[in-house]
mmCIF file of the C-alpha atoms, coordinates in Angstrom:
data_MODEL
# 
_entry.id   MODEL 
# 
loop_
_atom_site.group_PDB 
_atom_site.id 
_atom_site.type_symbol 
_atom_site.label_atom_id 
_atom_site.label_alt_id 
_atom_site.label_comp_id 
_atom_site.label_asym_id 
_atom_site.label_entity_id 
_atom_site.label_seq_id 
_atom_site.pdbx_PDB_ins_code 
_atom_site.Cartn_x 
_atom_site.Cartn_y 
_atom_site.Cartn_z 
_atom_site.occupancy 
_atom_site.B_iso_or_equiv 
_atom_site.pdbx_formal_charge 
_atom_site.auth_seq_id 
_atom_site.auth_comp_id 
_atom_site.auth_asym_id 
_atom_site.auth_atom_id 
_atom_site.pdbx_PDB_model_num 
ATOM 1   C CA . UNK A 1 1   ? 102.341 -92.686 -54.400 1.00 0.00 ? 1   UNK A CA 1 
ATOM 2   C CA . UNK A 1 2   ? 101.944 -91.157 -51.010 1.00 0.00 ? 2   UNK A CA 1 
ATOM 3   C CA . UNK A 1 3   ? 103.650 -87.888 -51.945 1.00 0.00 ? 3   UNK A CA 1 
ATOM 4   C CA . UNK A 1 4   ? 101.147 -87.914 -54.986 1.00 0.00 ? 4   UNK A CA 1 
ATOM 5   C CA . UNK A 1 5   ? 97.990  -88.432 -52.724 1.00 0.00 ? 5   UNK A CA 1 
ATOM 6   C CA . UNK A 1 6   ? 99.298  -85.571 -50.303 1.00 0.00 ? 6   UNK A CA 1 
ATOM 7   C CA . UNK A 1 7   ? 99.616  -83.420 -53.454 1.00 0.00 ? 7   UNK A CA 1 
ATOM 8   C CA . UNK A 1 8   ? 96.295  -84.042 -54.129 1.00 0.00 ? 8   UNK A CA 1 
ATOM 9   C CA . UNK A 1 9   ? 94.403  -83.954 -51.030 1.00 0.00 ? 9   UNK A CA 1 
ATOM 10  C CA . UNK A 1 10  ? 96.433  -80.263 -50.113 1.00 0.00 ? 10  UNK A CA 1 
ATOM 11  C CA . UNK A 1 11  ? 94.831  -78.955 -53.719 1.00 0.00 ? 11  UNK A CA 1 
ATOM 12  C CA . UNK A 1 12  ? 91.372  -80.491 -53.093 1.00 0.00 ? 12  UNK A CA 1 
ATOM 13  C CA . UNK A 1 13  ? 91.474  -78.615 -49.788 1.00 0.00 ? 13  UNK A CA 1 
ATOM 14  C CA . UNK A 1 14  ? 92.755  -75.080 -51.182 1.00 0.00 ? 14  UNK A CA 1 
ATOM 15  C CA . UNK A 1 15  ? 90.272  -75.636 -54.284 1.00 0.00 ? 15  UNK A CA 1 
ATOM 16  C CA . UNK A 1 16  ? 87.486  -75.943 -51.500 1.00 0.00 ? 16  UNK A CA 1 
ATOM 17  C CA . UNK A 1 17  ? 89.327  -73.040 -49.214 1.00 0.00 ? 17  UNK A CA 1 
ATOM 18  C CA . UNK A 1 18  ? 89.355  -70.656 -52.265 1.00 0.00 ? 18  UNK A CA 1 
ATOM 19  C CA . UNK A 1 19  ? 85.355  -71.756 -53.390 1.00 0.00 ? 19  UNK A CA 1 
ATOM 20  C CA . UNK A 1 20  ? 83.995  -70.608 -49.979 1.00 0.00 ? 20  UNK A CA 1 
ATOM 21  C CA . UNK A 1 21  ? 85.777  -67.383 -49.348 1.00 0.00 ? 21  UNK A CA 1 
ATOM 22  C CA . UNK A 1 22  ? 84.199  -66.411 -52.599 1.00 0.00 ? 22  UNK A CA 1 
ATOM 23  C CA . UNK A 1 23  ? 80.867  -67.691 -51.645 1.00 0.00 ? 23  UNK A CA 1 
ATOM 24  C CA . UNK A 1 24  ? 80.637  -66.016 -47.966 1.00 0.00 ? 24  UNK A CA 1 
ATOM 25  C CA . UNK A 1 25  ? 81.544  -62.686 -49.510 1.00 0.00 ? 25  UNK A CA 1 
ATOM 26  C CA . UNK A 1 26  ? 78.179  -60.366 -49.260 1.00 0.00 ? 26  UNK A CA 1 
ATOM 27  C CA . UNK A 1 27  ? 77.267  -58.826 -52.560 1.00 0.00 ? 27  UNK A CA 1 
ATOM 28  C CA . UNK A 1 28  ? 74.156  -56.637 -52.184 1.00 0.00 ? 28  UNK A CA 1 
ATOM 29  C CA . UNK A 1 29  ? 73.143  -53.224 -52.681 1.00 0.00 ? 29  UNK A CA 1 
ATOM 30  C CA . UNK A 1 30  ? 72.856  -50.731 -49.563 1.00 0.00 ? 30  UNK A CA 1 
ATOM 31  C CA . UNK A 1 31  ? 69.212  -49.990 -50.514 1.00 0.00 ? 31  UNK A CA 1 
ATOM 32  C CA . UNK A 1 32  ? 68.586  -53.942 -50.161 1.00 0.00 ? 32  UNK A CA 1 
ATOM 33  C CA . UNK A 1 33  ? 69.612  -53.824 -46.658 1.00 0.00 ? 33  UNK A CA 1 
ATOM 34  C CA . UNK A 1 34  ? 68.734  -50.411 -45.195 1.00 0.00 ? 34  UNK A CA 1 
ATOM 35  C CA . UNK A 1 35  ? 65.179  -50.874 -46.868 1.00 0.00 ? 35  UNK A CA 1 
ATOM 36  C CA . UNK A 1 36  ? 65.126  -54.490 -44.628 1.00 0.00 ? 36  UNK A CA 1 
ATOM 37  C CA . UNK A 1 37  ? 65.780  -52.444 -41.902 1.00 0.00 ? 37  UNK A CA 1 
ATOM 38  C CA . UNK A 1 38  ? 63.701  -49.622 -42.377 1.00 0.00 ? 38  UNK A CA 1 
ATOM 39  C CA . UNK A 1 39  ? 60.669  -51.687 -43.127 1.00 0.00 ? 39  UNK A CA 1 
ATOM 40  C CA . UNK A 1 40  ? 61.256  -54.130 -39.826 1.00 0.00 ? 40  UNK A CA 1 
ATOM 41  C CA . UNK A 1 41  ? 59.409  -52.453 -37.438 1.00 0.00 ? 41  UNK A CA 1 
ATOM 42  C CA . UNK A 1 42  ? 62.878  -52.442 -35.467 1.00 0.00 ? 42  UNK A CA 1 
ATOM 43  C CA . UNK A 1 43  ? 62.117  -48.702 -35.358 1.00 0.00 ? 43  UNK A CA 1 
ATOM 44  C CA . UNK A 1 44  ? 60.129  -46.244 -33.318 1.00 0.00 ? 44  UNK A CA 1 
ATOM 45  C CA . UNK A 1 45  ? 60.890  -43.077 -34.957 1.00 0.00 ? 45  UNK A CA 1 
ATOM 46  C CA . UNK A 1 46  ? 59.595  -41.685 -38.572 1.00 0.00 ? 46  UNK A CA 1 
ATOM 47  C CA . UNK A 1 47  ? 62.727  -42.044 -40.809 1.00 0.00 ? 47  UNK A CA 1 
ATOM 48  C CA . UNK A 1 48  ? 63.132  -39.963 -43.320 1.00 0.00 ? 48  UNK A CA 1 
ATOM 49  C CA . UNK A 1 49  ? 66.338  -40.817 -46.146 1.00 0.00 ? 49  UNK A CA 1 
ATOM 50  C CA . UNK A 1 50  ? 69.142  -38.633 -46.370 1.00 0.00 ? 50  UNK A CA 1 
ATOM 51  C CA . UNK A 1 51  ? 71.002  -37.624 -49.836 1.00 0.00 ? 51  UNK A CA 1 
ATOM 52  C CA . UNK A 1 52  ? 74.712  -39.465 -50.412 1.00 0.00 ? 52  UNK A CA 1 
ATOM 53  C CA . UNK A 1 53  ? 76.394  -35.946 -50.292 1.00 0.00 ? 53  UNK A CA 1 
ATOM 54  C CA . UNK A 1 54  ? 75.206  -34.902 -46.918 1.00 0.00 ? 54  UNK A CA 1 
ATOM 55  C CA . UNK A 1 55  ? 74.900  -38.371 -45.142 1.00 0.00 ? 55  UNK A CA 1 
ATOM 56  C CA . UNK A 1 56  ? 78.703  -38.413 -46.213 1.00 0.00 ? 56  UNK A CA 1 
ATOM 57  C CA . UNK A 1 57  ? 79.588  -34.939 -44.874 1.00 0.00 ? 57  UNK A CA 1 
ATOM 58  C CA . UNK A 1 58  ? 77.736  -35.403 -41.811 1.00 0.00 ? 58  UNK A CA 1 
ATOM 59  C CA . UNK A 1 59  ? 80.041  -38.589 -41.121 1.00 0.00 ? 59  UNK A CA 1 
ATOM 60  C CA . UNK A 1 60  ? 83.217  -37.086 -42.534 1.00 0.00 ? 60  UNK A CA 1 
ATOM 61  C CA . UNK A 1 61  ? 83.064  -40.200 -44.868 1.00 0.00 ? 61  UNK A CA 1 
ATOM 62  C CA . UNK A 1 62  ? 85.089  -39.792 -48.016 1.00 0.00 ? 62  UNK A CA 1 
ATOM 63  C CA . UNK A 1 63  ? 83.042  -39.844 -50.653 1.00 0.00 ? 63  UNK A CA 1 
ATOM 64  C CA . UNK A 1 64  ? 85.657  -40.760 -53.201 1.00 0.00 ? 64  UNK A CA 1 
ATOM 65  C CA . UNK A 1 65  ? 85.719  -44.010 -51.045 1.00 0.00 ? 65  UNK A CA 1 
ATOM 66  C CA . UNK A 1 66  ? 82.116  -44.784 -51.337 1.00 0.00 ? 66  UNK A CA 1 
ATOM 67  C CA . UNK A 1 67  ? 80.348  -46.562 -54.460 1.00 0.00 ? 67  UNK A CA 1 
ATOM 68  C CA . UNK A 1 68  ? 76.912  -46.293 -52.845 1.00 0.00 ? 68  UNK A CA 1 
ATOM 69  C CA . UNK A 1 69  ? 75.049  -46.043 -49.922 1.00 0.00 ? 69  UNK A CA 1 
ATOM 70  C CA . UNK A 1 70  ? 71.882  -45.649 -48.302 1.00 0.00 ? 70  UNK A CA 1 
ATOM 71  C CA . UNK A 1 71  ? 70.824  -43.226 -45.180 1.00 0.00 ? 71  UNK A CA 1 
ATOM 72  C CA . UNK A 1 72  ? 67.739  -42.989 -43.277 1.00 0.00 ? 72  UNK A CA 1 
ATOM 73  C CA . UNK A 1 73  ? 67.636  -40.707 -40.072 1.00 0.00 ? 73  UNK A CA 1 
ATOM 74  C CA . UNK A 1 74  ? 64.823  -40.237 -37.261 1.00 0.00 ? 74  UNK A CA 1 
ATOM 75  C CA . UNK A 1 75  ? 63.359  -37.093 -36.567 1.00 0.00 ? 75  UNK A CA 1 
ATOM 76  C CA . UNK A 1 76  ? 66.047  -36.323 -33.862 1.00 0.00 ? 76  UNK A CA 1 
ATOM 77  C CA . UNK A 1 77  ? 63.570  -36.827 -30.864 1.00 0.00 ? 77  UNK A CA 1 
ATOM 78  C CA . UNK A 1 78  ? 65.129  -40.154 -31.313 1.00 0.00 ? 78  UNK A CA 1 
ATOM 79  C CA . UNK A 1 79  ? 68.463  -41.105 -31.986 1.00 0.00 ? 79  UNK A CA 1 
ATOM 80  C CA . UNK A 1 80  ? 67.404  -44.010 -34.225 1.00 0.00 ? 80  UNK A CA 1 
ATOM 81  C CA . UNK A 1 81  ? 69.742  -43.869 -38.043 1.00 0.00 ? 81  UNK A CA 1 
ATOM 82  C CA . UNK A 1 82  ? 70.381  -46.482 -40.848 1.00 0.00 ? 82  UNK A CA 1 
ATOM 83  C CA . UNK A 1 83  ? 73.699  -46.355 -42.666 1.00 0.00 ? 83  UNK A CA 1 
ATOM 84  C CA . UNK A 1 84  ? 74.690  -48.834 -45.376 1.00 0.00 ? 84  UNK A CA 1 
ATOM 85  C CA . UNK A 1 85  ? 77.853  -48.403 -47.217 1.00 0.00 ? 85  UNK A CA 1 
ATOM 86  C CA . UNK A 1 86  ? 79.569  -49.849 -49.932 1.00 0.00 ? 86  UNK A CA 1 
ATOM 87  C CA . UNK A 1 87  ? 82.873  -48.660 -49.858 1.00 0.00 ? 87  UNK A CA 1 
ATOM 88  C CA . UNK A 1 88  ? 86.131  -49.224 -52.745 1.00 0.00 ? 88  UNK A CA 1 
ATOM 89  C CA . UNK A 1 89  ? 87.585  -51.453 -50.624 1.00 0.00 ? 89  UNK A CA 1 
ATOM 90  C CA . UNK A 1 90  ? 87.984  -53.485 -47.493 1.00 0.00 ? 90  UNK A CA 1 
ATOM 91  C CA . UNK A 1 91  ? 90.513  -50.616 -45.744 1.00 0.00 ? 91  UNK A CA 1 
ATOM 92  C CA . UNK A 1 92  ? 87.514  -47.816 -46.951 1.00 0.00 ? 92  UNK A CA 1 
ATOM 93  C CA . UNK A 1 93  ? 84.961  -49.604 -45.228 1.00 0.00 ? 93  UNK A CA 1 
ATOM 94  C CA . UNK A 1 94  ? 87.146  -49.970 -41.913 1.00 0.00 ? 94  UNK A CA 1 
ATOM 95  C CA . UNK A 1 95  ? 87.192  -46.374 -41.868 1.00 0.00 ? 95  UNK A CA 1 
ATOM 96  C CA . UNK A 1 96  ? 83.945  -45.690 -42.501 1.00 0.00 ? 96  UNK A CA 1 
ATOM 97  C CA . UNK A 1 97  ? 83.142  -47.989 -39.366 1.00 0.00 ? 97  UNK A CA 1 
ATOM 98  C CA . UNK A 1 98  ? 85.459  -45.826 -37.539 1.00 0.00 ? 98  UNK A CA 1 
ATOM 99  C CA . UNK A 1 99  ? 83.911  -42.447 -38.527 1.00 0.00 ? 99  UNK A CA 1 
ATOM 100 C CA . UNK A 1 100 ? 80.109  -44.354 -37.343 1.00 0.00 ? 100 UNK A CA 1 
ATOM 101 C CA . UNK A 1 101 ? 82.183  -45.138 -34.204 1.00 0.00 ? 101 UNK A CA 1 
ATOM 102 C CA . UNK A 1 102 ? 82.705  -41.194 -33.556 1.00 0.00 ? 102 UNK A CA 1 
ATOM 103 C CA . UNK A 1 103 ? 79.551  -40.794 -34.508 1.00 0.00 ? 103 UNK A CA 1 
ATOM 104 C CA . UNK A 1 104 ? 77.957  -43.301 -31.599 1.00 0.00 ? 104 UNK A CA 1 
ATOM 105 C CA . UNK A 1 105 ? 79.869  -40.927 -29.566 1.00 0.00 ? 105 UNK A CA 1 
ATOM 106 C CA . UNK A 1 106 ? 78.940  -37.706 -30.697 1.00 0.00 ? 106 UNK A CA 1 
ATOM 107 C CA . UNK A 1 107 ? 75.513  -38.408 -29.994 1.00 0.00 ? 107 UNK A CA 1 
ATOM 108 C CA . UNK A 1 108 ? 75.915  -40.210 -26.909 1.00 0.00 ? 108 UNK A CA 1 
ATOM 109 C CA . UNK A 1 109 ? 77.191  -36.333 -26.146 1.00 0.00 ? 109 UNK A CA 1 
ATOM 110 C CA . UNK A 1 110 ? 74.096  -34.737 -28.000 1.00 0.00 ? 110 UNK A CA 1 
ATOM 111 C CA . UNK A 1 111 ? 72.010  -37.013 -26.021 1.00 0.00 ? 111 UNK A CA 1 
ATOM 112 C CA . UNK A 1 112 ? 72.974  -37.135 -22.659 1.00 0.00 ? 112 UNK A CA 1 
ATOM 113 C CA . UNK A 1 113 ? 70.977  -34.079 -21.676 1.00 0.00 ? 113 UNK A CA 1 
ATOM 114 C CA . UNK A 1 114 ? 68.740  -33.414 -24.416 1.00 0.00 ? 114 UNK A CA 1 
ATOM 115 C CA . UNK A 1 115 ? 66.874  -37.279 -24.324 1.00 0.00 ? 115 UNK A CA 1 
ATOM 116 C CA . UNK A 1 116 ? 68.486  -39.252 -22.359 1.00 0.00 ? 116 UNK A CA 1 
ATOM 117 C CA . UNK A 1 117 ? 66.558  -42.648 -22.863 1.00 0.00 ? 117 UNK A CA 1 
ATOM 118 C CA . UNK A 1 118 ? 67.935  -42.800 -25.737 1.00 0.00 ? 118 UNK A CA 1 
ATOM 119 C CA . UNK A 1 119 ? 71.337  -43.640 -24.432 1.00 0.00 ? 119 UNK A CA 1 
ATOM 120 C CA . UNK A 1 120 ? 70.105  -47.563 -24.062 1.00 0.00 ? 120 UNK A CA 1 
ATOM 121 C CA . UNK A 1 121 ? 69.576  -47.586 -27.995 1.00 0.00 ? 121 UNK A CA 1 
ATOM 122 C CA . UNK A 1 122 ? 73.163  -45.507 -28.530 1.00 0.00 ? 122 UNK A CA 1 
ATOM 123 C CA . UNK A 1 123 ? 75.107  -48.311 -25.836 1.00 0.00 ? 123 UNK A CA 1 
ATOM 124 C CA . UNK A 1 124 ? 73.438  -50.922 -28.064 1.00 0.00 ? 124 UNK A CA 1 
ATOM 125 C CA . UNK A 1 125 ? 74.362  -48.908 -31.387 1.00 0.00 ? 125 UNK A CA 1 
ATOM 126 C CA . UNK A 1 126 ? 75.267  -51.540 -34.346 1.00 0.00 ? 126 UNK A CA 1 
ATOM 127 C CA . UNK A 1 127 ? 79.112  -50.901 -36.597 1.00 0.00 ? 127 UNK A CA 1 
ATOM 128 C CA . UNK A 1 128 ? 80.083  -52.973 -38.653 1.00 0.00 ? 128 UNK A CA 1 
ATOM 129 C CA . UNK A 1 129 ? 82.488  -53.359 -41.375 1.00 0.00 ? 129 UNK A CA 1 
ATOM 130 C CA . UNK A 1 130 ? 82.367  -56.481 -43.721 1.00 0.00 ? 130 UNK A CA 1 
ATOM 131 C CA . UNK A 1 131 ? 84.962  -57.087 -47.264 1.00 0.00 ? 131 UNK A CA 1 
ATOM 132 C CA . UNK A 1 132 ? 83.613  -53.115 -48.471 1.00 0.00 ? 132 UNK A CA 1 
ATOM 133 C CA . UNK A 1 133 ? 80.528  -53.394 -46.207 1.00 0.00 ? 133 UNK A CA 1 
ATOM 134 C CA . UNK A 1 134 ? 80.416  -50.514 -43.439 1.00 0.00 ? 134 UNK A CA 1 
ATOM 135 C CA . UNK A 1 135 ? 77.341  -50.552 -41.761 1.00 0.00 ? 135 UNK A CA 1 
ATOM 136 C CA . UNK A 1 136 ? 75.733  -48.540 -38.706 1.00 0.00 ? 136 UNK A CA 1 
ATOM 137 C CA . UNK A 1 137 ? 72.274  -48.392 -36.919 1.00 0.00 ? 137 UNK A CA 1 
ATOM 138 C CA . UNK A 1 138 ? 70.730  -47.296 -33.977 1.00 0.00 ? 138 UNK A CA 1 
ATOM 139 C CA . UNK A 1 139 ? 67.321  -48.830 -33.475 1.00 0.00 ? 139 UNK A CA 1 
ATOM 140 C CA . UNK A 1 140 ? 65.013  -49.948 -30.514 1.00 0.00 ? 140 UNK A CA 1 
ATOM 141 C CA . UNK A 1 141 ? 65.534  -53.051 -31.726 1.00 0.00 ? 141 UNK A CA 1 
ATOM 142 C CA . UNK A 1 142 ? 69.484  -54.016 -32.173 1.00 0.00 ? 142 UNK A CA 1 
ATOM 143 C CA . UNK A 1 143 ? 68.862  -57.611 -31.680 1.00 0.00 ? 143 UNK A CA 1 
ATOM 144 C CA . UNK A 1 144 ? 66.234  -57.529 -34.130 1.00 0.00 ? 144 UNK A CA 1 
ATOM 145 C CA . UNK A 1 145 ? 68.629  -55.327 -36.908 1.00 0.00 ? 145 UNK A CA 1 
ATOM 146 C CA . UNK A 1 146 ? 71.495  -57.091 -35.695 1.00 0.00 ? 146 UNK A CA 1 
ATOM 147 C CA . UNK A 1 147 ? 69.544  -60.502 -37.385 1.00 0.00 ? 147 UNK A CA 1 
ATOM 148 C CA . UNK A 1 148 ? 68.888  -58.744 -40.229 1.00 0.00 ? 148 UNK A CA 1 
ATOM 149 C CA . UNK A 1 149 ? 72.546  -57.459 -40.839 1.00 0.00 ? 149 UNK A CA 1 
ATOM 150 C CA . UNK A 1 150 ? 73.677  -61.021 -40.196 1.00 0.00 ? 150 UNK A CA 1 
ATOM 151 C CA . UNK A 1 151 ? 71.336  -62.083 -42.650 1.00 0.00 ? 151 UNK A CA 1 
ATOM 152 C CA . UNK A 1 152 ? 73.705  -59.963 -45.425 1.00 0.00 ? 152 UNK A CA 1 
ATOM 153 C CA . UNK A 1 153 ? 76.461  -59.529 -44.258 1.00 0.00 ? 153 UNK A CA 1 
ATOM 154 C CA . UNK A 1 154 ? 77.505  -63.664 -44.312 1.00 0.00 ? 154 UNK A CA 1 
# 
């Protein structure tokens, strides 16, 4: 009888395991969360979007490993962007964080001498990578984004 009640209290405990890894995984589109963003306010620059193809390139993003994303980018006098990925798959969306990585850095480079108060938003640049979620941003806001990518990215 004890075995029996083990049995059953291990199965009740992986049923309830396997119900909320399902339920924490995000499931939204990258327009859903990059428009969140954009409209926040946690911007000061005009942002203008960016087509898939050339946000991609200028990454170095695969785009065979992308099913869709979203790209907004400032005017350049700031160094404020919005990236939102959906990737294939968990390991595409790990490298996709790693190419926004390289790109914090090349424009802590670009930046250094050309605007330098924007290094404070570029130290406090948001990458993230979630199940096939890759996410970046730059705002003058990162707490504020940084709520509203928690808000998704559960």
């Amino acid at each position: 009888m004890k075995k029996l009640l083990l049995l059953l209290c291990a199965l009740a405990l992986l049923t309830l395991a396997a119900c909320g890894g399902s339920a924490s995984q995000a499931d939204f589109e990258p327009s859903e969360l990059a428009g969140a963003l954009y409209d926040s306010g946690c911007f000061t620059d005009l942002m203008s979007e960016m087509e898939e193809a050339t946000a991609l390139e200028l990454y170095g993003i695969d785009p065979e490993s992308v099913e869709s994303c979203k790209v907004y980018l400032g005017t350049g006098a700031t160094a404020e962007e919005i990236a939102v990925l959906r990737c294939s798959d968990k390991d595409a969306a790990a490298a996709a964080a790693e190419a926004f990585g390289k790109r914090v850095e090349s424009q802590i480079k670009a930046y250094e001498n050309y605007v330098p108060s924007e290094l404070t938003k570029l130290d406090k640049a948001i990458v993230r990578s979630s199940g096939s979620y890759a996410v970046y941003v730059t705002a003058a806001d990162a707490d504020g984004a940084g709520k509203i990518i928690d808000e998704y990215m559960k």
